[in-house]
Structures are given as C-alpha cells and as structure tokens.
C-alpha positions as CSV (number, residue, x, y, z in Angstrom):
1,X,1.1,-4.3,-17.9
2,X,-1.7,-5.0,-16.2
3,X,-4.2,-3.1,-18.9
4,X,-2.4,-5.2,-21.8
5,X,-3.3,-7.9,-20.3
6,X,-6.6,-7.0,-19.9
7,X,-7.2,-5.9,-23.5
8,X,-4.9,-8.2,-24.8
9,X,-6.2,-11.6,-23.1
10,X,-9.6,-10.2,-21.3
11,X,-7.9,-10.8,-18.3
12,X,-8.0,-8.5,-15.5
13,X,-5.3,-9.1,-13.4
14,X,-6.1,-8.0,-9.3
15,X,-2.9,-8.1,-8.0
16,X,-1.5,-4.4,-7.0
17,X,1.9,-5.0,-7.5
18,X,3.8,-7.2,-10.4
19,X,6.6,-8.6,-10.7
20,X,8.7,-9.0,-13.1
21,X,11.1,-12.1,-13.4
22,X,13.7,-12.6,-16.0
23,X,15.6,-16.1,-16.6
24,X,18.6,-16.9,-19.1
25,X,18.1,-20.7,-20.2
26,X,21.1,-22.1,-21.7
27,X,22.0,-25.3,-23.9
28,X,19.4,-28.0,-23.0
29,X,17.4,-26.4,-20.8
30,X,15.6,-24.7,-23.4
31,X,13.5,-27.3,-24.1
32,X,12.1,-27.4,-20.3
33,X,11.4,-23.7,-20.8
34,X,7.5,-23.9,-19.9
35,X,8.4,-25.7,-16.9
36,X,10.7,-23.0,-15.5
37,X,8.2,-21.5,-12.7
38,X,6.7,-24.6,-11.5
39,X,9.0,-24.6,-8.6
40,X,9.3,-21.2,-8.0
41,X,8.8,-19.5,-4.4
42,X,8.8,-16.0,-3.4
43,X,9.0,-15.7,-0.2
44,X,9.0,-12.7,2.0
45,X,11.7,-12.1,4.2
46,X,11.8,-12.7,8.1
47,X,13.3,-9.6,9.5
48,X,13.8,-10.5,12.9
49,X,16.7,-13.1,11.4
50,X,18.6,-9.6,11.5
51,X,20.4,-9.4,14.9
52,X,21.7,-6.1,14.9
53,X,19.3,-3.8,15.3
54,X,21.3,-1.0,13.2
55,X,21.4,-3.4,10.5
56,X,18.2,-4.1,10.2
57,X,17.3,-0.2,10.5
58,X,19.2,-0.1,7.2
59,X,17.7,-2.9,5.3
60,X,14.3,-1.1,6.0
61,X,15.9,2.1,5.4
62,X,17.3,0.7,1.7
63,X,13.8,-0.7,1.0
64,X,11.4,2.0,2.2
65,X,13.3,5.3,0.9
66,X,14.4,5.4,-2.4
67,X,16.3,8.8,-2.6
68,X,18.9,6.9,-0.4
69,X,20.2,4.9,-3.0
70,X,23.6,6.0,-4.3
C-alpha cells in the first residue's frame, strides 16, 4: 500500500505500520461519508488497567505470538 501510494499520488507515506479501517454507512449517513474520520481516535491501550497478572500475561501473549491463535 504504501508504494501505490507513492506511485499512485507521489506520496511517500513514513509510517511503518498501516492500518486498515473499514466502516459500513447506512441510510443517511452516506451523505456525511467524508466526515467519517474526523473524530476518530486510536488509542493504545493501558495495560496496567489489567489486574490480574495472568490475564494480562495472556493479552500480551495473544498479541505478541501469533502461532497461538486457534
């Protein structure tokens, strides 16, 4: 993605990870469709909001090794 934008808008685009975010608009709010993101946040997580410490071991565990996904 990032090389079509770059050959496609001769933008280079820094970032080292993208994201990709997908939104269904239905009935009227297809008309505010270029509005959409203007509000939108990402945030990253606070961890430590996680009291047990086996749960959290397996939040980071879910995140951080992939083969352990069912």
């Amino acid at each position: 993605k990032k090389q079509e934008r770059k050959d496609n808008a001769d933008i280079e685009v820094i970032s080292e990870h993208l994201w990709r975010v997908e939104i269904e608009l239905k009935r009227g709010m297809v008309d505010y469709w270029n509005d959409c993101f203007n509000d939108l946040h990402i945030l990253q997580p606070d961890w430590k909001t996680i009291e047990r410490t086996s749960d959290r071991a397996m939040v980071f565990m879910l995140l951080n090794e992939e083969e352990e996904w069912g």
